[in-house]
N, C-alpha and C positions, 0 to 999 in steps of 0.2 A: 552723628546727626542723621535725623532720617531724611529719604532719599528725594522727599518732597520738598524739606525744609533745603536742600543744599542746593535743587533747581532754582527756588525762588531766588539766593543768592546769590546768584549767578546771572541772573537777570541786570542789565545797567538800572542805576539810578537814573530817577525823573526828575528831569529840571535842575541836574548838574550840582557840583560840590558847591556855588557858588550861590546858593537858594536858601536865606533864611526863612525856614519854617518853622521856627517856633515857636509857641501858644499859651498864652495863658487861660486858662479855664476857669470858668465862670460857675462858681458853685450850687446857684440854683439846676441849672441844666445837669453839672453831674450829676448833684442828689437826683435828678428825673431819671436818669438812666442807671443807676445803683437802685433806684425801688422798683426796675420796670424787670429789671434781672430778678429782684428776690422773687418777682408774684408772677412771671412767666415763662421763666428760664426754668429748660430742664437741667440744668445744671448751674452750680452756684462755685464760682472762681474761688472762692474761702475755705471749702473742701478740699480744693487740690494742693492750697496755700496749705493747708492745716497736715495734710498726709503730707507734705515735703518734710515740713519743720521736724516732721515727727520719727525723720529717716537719721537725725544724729542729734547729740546735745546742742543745745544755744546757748550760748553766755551772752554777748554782746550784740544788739542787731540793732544796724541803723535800717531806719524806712526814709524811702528819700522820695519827695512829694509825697507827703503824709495826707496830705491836705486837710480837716479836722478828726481824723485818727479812726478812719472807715475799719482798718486792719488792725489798730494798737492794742484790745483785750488779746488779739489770738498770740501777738508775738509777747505779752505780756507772761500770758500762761505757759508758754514754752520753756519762756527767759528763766521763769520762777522767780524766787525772790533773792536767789543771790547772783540773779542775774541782771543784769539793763540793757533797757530801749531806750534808742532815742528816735528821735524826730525830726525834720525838717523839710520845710516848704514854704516858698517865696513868700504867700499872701498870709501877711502878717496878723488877718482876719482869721485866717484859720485854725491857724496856731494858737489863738488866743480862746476859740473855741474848741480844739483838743483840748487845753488846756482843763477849760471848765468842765467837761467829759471825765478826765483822768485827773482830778484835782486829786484824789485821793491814792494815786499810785507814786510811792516812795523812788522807784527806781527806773521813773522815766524823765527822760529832759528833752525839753520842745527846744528847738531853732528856728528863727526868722534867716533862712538860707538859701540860693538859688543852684539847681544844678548849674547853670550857666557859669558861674567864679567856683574859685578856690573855696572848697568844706572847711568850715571850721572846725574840722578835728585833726587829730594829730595822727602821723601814720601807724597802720597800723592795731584802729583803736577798736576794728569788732571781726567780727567770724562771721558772720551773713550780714550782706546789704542788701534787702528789698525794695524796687522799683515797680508797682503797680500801676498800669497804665497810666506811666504819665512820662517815661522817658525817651518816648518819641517827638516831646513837646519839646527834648533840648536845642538848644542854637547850633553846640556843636557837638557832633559824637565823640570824637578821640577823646576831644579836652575832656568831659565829663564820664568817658570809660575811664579814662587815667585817674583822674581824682576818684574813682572807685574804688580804683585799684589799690592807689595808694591807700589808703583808709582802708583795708582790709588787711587783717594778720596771715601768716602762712598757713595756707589751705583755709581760708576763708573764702564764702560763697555770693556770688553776687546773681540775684535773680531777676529777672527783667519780662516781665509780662506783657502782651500786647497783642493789638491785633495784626493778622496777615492779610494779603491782597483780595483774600478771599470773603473778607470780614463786609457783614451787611449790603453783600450784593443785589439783594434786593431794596435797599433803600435808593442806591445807584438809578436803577433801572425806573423805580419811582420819581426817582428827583428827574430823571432825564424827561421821562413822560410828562410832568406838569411843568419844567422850567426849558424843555426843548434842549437842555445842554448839560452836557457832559460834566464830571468833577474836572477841576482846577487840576493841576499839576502837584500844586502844594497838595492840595486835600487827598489825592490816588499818592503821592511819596509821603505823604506822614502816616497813612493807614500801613503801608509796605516796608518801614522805615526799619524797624527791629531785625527783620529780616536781610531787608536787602544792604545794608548802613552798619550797624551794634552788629549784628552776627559776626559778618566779616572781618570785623575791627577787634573784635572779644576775641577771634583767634590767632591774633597778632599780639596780644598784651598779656592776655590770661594761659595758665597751661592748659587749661583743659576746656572744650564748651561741651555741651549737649543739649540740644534742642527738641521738643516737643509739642505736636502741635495737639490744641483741645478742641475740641468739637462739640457745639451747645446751639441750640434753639430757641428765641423767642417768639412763643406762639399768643399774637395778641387777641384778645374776646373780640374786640371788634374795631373799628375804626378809630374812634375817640381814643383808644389808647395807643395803638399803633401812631398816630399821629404826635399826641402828647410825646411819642419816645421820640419821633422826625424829626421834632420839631426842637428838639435838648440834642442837635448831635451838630458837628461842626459842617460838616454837608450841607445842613438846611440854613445855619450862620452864613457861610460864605456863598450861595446863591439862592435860593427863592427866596429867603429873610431883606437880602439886599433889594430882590427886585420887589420887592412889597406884596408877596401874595399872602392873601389872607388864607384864615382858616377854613371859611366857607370856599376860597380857591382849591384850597387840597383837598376836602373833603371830594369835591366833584369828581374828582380823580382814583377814588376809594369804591368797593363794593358796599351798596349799602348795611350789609347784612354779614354774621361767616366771621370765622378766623382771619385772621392775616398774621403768616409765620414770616421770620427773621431768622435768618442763619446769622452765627454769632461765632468764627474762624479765630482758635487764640492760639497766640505761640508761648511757650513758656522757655526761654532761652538761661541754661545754668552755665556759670564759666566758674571754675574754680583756679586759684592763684595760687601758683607752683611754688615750689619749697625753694 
């Protein structure tokens, strides 16, 4: 691990073992923040995905929170055709929309599944499981490292992407200036969660972890967009959304004119399952 990534895990958990934070996500606001990365981000999370896959064969790869198959050509192309993907993600909406996406790929199968319970696969059944920001949304970590684990074959690779503490500090310092208050406890431990939570745990279960952390910028044209992303992210859900500020409220709090950048902190967390 590097030397940054093993401080942060070192750090206590906020708001104690005893704090469900888990989320479900609301698909219009991702798609807002998946299109604000393609058109402003100097760097694109699918590149780094694509040069992993490309570091050994794939035959079997589940994506787990698929949500309607943002990632499923890349690990399709990998897989090849004597290989298979699958899929799974709670909201049964999604799936049904991967679906019509990949209607035409022979060698993938969709699940209406929750990291939460028990996978419906049997152990053992792939060589990479991919997690794309979405497994900091789980109820409970072990329970769902374990079912990882289990469902993955010897030296099969479980990746788990997300962001770290350091992820959109400048939205923080934004929300604080227009809402006078600070993030929640939930909202500052699900952004730190991968790190300080999964790291931890993943080298309790798994043989091997290695962590890296990605470094990316979104730099918005101007307000309207920068706000359009504030406003798609769980930050601005769980306080100014609550306290009813409008959009001419946030605006006031924007330079009228000019860029406005977003630092964009990701950790890419690999644990491979010992022989």
């Amino acid at each position: 691990m590097r030397a940054g990534v093993r401080e942060q895990a070192r750090s206590p958990i906020r708001g104690g073992p005893e704090m469900d934070i888990s989320y479900h996500e609301t698909q219009d606001r991702l798609t807002s923040r998946i299109r604000a990365h393609k058109l402003f981000g100097n760097f694109d999370i699918t590149d780094w995905i694509d040069d992993f896959l490309g570091r050994r064969p794939r035959v079997n790869i589940l994506d787990l929170g698929c949500g309607d198959g943002n990632h499923i050509d890349l690990y399709l192309r990998h897989a090849g055709k004597t290989g298979t993907v699958t899929g799974a993600d709670r909201d049964a909406a999604l799936i049904a929309r991967a679906r019509d996406r990949y209607s035409d790929a022979e060698n993938l199968s969709l699940h209406v599944g929750s990291m939460d319970e028990e996978l419906p696969f049997e152990d053992g059944s792939f060589d990479l499981c991919m997690v794309t920001f979405a497994v900091y949304n789980a109820k409970n970590a072990e329970f769902t490292l374990r079912e990882m684990h289990r469902v993955l074959g010897e030296n099969g690779e479980l990746v788990m992407i997300g962001p770290t503490a350091n992820n959109v500090a400048e939205l923080y310092e934004f929300n604080e200036k227009v809402t006078g208050r600070k993030a929640d406890d939930k909202t500052l431990r699900r952004s730190e969660r991968i790190v300080n939570e999964f790291l931890p745990l993943a080298l309790g279960i798994f043989g091997g972890v290695q962590a890296e952390v990605i470094n990316s910028v979104l730099t918005f044209p101007n307000r309207d967009e920068f706000l359009r992303y504030f406003c798609s992210t769980l930050l601005y859900e769980e306080i100014a959304e609550r306290e009813g500020l409008s959009l001419d409220d946030l605006k006031a709090y924007c330079p009228p004119s000019g860029t406005m950048p977003v630092s964009k902190e990701m950790v890419a967390v690999v644990a491979t399952k010992s022989a």
